[in-house]
N, C-alpha and C positions, 0 to 999 in steps of 0.2 A: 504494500500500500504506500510508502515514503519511501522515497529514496535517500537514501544512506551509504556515502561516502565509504568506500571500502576500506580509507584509514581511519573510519571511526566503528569497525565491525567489533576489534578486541574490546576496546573500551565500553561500546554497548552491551557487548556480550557478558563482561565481568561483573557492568552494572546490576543485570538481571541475576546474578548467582545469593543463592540463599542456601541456606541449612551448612552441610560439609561442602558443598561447591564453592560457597561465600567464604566460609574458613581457609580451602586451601590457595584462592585466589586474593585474598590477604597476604599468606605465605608468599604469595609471586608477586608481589604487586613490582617493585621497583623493576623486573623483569618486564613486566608487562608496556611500559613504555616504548620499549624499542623491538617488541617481539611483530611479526607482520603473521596476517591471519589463519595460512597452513600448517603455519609452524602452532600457530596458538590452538587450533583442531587436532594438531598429533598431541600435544599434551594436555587438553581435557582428556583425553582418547587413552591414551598412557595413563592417563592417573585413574579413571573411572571405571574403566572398561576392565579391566583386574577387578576389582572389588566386586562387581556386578558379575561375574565366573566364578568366585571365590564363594560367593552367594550363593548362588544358582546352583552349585558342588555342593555345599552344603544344607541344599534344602534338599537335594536328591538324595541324602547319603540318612538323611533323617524320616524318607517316607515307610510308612508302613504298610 
């Protein structure tokens, strides 16, 4: 619907992060200035995407 500048994709995207998204994207913030937008998708992707397997193993390992 808006168009949005693709050097302001990271900063919008960080903007919206809540819960452990928000926490870890505090951890990066000073990173985050100079990071450009693939790069910023491989490490949501790296940090998330483990957890949510790690999960998912775990909820299988527990079914009855």
């Amino acid at each position: 619907m808006y168009h949005v500048e693709p050097s302001e994709w990271v900063g919008l995207a960080a903007y919206h992060c809540t819960d452990s998204a928000g926490r870890w994207i505090q951890s990066i913030e000073k990173r985050l200035k100079h990071i450009e937008w693939p790069d910023f998708c491989k490490a949501v992707h790296d940090r998330f995407d483990r957890d949510q397997h790690e999960l998912l193993l775990r909820q299988l390992f527990h079914i009855r």
